[in-house]
LOMI-11246 format. One record per residue: x, y, z of N, C-alpha, C, O in turn; residue in one letter. Coordinates in Angstrom, 3 decimals, always signed. Layout:
ATOM    n_east   n_north      n_up   ca_east  ca_north     ca_up    c_east   c_north      c_up    o_east   o_north      o_up  r
ATOM         X         Y         Z         X         Y         Z         X         Y         Z         X         Y         Z  A
...
// end
This chain:
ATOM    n_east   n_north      n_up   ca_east  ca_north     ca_up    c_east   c_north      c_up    o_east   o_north      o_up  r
ATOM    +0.849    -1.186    +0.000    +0.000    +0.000    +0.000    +0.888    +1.241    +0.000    +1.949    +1.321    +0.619  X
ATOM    +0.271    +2.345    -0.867    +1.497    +3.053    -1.225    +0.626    +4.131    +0.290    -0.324    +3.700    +0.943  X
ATOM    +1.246    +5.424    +0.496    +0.811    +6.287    +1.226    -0.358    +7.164    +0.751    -1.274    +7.595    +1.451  X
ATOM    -0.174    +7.341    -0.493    -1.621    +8.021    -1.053    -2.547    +6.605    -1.082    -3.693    +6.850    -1.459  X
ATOM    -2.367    +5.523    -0.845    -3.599    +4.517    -0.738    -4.367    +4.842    +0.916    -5.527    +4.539    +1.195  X
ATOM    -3.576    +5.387    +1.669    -3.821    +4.888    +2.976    -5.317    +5.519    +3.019    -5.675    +6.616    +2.591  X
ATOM    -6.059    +4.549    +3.634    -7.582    +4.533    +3.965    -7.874    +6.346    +4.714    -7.284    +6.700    +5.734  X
ATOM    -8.855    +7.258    +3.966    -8.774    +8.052    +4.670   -10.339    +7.942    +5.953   -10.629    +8.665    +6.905  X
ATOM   -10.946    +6.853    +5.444   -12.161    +6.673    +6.402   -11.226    +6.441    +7.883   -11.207    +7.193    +8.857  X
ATOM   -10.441    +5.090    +7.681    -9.777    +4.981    +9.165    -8.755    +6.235    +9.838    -8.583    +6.301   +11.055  X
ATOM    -8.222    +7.038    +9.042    -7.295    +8.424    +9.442    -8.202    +9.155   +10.107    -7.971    +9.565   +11.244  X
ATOM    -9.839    +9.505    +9.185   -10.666   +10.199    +9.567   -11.466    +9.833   +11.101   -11.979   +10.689   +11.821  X
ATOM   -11.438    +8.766   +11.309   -12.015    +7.891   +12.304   -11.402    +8.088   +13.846   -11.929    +8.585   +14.842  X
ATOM    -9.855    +7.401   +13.614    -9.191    +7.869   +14.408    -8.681    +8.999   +14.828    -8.285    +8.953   +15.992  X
ATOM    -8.468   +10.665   +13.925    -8.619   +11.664   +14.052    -9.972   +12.064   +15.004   -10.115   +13.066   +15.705  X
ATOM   -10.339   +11.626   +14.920   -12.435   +11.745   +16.071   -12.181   +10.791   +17.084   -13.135   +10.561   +17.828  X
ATOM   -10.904   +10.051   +17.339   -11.215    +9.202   +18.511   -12.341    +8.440   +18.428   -13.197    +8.562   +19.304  X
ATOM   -12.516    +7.541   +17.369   -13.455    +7.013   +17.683   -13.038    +5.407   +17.246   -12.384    +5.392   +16.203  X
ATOM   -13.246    +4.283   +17.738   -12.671    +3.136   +17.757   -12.854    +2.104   +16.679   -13.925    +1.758   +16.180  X
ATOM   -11.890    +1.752   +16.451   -12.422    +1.133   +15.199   -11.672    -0.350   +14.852   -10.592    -0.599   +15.388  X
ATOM   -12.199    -1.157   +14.080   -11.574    -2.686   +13.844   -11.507    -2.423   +12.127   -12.297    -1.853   +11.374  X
ATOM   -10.295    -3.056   +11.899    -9.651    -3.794   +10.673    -9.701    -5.177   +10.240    -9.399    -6.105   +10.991  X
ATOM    -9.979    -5.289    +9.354    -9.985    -6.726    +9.058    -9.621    -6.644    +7.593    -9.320    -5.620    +6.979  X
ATOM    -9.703    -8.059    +7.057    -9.244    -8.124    +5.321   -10.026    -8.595    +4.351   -10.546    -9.544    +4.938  X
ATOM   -10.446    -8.593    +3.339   -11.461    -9.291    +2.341   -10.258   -10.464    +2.435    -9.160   -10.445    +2.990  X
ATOM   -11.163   -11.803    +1.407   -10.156   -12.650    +0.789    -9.240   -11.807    -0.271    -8.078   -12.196    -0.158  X
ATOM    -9.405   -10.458    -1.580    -8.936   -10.472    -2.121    -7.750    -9.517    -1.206    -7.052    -8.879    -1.994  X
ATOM    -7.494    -9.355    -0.220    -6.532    -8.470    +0.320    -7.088    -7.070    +0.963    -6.485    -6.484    +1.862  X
ATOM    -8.480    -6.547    +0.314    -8.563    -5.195    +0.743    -8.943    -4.876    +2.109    -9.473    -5.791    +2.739  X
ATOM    -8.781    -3.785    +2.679    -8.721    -3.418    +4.209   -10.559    -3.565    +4.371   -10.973    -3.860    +3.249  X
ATOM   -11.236    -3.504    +4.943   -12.020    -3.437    +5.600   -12.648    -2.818    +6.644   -12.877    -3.587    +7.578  X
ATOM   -13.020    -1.635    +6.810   -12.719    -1.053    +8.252   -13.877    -0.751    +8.764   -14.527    -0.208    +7.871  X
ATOM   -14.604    -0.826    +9.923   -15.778    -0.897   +10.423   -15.427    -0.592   +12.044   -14.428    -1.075   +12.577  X
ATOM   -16.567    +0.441   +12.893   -16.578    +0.680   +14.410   -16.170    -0.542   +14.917   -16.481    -1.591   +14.353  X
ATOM   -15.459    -0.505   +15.995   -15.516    -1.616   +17.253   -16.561    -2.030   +17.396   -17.130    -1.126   +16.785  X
ATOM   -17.329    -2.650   +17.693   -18.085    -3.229   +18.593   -18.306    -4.315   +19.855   -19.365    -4.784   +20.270  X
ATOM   -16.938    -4.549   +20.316   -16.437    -4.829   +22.146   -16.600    -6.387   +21.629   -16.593    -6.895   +20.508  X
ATOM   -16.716    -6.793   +22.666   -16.667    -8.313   +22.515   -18.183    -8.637   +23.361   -18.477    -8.268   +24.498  X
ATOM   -19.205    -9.632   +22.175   -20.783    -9.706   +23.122   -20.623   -11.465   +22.995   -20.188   -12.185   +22.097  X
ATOM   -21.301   -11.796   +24.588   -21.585   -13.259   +24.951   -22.818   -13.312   +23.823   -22.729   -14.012   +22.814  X
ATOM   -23.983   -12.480   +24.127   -25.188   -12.825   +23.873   -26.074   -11.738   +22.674   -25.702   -10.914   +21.839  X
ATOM   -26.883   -12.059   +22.951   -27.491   -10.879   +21.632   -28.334    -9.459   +22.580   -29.499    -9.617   +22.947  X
ATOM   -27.719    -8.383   +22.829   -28.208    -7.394   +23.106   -28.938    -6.551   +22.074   -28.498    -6.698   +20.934  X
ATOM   -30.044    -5.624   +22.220   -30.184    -4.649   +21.300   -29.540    -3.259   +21.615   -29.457    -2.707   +22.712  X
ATOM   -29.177    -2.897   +20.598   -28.495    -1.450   +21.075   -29.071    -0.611   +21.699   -28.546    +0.147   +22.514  X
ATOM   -30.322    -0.650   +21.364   -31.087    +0.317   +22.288   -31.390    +0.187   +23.828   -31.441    +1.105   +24.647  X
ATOM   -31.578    -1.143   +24.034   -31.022    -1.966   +25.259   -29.685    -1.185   +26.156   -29.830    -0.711   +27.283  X
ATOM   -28.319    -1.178   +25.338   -27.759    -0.742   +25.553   -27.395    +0.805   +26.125   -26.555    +0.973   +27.010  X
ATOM   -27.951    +1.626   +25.659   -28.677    +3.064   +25.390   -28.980    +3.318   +26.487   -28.478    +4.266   +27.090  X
ATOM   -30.174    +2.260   +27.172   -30.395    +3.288   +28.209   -29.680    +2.894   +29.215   -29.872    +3.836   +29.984  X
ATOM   -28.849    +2.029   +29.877   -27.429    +1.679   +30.665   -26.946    +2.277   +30.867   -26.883    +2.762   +31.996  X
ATOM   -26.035    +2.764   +29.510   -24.949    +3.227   +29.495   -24.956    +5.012   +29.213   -25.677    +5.653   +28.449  X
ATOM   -24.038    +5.418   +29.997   -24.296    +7.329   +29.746   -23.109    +6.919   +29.133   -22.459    +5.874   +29.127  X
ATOM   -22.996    +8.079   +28.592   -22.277    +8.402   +27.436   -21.222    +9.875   +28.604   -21.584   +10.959   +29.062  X
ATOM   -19.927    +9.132   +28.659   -19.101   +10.391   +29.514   -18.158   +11.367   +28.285   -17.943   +10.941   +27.151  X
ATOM   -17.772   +12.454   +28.689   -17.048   +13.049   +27.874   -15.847   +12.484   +27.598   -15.145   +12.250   +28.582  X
ATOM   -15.450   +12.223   +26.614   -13.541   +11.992   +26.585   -13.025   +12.987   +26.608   -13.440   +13.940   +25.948  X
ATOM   -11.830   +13.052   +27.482   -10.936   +13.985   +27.247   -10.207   +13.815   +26.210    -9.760   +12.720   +25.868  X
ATOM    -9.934   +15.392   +25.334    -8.831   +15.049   +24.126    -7.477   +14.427   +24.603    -6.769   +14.607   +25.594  X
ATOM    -7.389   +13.469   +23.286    -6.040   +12.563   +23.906    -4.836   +14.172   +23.085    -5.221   +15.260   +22.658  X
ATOM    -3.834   +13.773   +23.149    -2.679   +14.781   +22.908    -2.502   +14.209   +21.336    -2.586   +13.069   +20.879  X
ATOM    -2.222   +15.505   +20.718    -2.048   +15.079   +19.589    -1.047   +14.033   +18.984    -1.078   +13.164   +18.113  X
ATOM    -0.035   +14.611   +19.988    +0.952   +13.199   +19.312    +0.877   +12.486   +19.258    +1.483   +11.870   +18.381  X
ATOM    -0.201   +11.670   +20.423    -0.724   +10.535   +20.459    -1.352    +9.610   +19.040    -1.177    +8.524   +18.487  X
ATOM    -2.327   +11.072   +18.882    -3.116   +10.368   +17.545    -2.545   +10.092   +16.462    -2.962    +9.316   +15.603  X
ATOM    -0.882   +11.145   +16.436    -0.155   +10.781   +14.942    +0.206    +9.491   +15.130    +0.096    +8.597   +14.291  X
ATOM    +0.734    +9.366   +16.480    +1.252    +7.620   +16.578    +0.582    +6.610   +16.141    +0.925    +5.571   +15.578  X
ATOM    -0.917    +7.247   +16.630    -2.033    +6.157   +16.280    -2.361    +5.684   +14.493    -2.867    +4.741   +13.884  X
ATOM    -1.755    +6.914   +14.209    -2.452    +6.849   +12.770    -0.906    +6.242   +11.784    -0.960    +5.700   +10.680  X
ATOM    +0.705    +6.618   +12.797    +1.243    +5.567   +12.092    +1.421    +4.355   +12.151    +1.946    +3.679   +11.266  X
ATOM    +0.999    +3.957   +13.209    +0.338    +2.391   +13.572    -0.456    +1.875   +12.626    -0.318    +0.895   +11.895  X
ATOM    -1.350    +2.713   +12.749    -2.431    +1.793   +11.395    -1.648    +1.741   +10.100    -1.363    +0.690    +9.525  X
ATOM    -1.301    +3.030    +9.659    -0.840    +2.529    +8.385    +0.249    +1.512    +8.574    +0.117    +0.505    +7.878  X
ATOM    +1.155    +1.548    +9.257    +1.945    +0.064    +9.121    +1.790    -0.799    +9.005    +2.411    -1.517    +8.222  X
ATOM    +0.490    -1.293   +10.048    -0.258    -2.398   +10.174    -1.202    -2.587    +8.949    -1.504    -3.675    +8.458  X
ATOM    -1.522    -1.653    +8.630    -2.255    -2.294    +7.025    -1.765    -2.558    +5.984    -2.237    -3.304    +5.127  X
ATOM    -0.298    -1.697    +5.937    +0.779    -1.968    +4.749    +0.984    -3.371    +4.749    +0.974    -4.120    +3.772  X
ATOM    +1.179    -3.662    +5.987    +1.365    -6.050    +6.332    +0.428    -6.352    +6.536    +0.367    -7.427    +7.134  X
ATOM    -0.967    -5.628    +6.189    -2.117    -6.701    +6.044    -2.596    -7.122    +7.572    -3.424    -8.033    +7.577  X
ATOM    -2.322    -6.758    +8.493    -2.234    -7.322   +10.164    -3.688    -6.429   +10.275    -4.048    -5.330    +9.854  X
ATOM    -4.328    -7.534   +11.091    -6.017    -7.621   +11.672    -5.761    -6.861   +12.985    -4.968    -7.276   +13.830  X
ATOM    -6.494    -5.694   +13.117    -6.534    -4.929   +14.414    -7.201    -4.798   +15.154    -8.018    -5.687   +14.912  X
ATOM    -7.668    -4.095   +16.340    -8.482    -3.201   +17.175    -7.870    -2.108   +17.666    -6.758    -2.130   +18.195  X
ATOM    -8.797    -0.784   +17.460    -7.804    +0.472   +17.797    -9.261    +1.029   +18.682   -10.280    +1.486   +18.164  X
ATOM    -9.023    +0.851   +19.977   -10.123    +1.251   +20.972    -9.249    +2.444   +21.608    -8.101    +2.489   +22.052  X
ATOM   -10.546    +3.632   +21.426   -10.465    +4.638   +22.346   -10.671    +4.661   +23.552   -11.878    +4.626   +23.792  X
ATOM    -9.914    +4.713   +24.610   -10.458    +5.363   +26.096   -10.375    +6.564   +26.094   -10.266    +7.396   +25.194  X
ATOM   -10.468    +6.650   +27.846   -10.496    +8.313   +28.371    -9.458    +8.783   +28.401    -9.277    +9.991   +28.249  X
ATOM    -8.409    +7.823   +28.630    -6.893    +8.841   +28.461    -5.802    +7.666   +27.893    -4.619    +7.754   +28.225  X
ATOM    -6.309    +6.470   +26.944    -5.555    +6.006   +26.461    -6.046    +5.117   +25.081    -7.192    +5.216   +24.642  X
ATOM    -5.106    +4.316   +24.523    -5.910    +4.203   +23.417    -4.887    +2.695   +23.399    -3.658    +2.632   +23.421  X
ATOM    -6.009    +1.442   +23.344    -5.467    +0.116   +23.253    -5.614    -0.441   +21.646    -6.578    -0.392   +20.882  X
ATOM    -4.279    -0.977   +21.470    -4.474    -1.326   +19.902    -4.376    -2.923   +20.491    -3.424    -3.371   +21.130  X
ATOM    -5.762    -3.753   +20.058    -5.515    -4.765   +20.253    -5.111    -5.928   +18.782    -5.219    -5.573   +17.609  X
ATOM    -4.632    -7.368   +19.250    -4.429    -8.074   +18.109    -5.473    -9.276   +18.013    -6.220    -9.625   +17.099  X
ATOM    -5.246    -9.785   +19.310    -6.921   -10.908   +20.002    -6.431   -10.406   +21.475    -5.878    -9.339   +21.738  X
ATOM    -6.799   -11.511   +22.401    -7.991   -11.043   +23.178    -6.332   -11.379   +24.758    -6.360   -11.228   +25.979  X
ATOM    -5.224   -11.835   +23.823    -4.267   -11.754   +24.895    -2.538   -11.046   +24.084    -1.415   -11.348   +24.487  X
ATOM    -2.790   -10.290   +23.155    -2.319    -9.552   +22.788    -2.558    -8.562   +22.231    -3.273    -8.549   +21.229  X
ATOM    -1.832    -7.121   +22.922    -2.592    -5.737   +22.705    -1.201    -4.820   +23.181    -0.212    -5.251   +23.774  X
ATOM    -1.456    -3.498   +22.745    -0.374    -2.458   +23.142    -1.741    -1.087   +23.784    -2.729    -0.493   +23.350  X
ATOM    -1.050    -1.170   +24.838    -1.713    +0.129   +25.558    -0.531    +1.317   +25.580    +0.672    +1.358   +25.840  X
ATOM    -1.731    +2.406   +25.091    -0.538    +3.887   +24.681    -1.241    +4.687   +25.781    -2.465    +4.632   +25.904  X
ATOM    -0.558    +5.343   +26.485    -0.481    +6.770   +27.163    +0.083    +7.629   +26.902    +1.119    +7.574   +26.239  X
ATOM    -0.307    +8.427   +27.240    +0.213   +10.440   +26.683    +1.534    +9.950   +27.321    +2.318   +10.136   +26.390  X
ATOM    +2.307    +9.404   +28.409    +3.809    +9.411   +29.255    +3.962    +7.692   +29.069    +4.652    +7.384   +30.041  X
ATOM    +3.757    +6.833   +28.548    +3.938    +5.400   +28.920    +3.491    +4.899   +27.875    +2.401    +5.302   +27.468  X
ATOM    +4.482    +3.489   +26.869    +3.735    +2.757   +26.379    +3.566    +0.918   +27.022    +4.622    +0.286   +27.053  X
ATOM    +2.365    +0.237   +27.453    +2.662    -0.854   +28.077    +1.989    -1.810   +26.683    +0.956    -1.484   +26.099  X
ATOM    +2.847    -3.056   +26.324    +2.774    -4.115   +25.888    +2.819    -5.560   +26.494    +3.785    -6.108   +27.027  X
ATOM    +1.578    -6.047   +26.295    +1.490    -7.065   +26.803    +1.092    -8.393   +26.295    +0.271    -8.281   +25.385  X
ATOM    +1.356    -9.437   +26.539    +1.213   -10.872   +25.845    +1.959   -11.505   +24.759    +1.546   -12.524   +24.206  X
ATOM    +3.386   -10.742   +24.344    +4.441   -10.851   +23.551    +5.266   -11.219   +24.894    +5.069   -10.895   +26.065  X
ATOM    +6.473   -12.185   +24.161    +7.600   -12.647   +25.370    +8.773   -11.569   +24.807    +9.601   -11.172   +25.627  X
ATOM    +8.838   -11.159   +23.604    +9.952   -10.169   +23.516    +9.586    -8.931   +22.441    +8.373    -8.772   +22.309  X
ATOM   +10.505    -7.952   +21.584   +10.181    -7.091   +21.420   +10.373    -7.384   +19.452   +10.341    -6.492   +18.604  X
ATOM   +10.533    -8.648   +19.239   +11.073    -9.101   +18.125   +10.172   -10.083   +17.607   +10.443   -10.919   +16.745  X
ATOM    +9.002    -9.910   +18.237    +7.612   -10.704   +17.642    +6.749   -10.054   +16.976    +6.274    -8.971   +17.318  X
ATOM    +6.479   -10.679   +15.958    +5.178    -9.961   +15.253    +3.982   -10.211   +15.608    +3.444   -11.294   +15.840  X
ATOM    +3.451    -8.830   +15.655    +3.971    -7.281   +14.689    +4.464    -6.109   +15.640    +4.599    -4.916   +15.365  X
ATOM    +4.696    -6.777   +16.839    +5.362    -5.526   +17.667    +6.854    -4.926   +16.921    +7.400    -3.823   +16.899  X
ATOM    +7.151    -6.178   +16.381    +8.241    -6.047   +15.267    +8.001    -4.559   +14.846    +8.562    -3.474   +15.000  X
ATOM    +6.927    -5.040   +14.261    +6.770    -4.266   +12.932    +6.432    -2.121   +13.430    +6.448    -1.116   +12.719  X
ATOM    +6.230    -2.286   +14.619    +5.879    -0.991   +15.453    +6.512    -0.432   +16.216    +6.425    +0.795   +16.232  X
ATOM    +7.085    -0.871   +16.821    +9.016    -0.726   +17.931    +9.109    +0.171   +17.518    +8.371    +0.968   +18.098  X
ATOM    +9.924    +0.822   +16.354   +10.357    +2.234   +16.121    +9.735    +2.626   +16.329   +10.012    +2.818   +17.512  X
ATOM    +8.419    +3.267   +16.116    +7.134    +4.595   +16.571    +7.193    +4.254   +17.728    +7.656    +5.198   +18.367  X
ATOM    +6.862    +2.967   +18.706    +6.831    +2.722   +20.207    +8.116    +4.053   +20.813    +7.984    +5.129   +21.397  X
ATOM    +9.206    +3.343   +20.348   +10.692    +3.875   +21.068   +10.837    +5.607   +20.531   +11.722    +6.305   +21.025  X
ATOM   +10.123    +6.026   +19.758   +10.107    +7.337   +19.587    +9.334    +8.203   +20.028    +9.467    +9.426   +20.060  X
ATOM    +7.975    +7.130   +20.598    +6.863    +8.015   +21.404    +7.332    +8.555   +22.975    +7.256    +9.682   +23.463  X
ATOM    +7.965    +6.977   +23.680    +8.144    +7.316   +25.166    +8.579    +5.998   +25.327    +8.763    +5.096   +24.511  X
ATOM    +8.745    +6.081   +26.876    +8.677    +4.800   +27.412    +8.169    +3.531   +27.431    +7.046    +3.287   +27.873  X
ATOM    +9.432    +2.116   +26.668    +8.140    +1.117   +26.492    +8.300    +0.110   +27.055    +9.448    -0.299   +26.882  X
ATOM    +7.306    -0.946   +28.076    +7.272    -1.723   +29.156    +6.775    -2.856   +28.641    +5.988    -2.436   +27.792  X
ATOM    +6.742    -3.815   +28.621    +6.688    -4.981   +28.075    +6.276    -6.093   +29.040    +7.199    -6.526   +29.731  X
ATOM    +5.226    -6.569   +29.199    +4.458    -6.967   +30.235    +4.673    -8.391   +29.601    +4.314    -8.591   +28.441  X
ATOM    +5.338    -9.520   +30.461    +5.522   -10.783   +29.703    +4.466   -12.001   +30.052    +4.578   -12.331   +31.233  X
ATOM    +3.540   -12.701   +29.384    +2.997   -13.156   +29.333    +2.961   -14.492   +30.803    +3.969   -15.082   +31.192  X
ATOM    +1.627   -14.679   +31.345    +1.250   -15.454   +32.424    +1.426   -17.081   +32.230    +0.388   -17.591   +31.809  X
ATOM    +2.480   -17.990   +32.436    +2.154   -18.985   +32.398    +1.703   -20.574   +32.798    +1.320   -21.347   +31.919  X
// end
């Protein structure tokens, strides 16, 4: 994927903080669609609605979001299946459900990789080591 390919729905997306999953067709193309969390059962959204309030996010820092947005494009240049969930003051890029990188405005923590030479943390290390601090949380066994 060249750089003028890069998806501007997901740039635009993540520019709004708003969370989003990647995936791939069979013929290769990106796919990009909201999060929608992980469900046991069948809720209706509206169900949901009245639960849940809706809190303000605080703006994350901008640098944050450039990181975020050179993450994705890396990760889509290798075709790699994502989750890029917004919080209130951080933003988890997950891969499944025991590997993920959590970013903070001062801290980056990685967890469920045994070293820093696995993919696709591989593939992200440089932006990690240029953002801040990165901690590497080694897997439970």
């Amino acid at each position: 994927m060249r750089k003028e390919d890069f998806n501007t729905d997901i740039a635009e997306m993540i520019r709004e903080c708003r969370s989003v999953t990647v995936d791939y067709t069979a013929d290769g193309r990106p796919q990009i669609s909201p999060y929608r969390g992980i469900r046991k059962g069948t809720i209706e959204e509206k169900e949901i609605r009245k639960v849940v309030r809706r809190r303000r996010r605080k703006k994350l820092p901008k640098r944050l979001i450039d990181l975020c947005l050179k993450i994705a494009r890396r990760l889509m240049d290798e075709k790699i299946k994502f989750n890029m969930i917004f919080g209130r003051e951080e933003v988890t890029i997950s891969f499944d459900l025991d590997h993920f990188v959590r970013l903070y405005k001062d801290r980056i923590l990685i967890a469920g990789f045994n070293n820093l030479n696995e993919h696709p943390i591989s593939l992200i290390y440089e932006f990690l080591k240029e953002y801040g601090e990165v901690k590497i949380l080694r897997p439970l066994k």
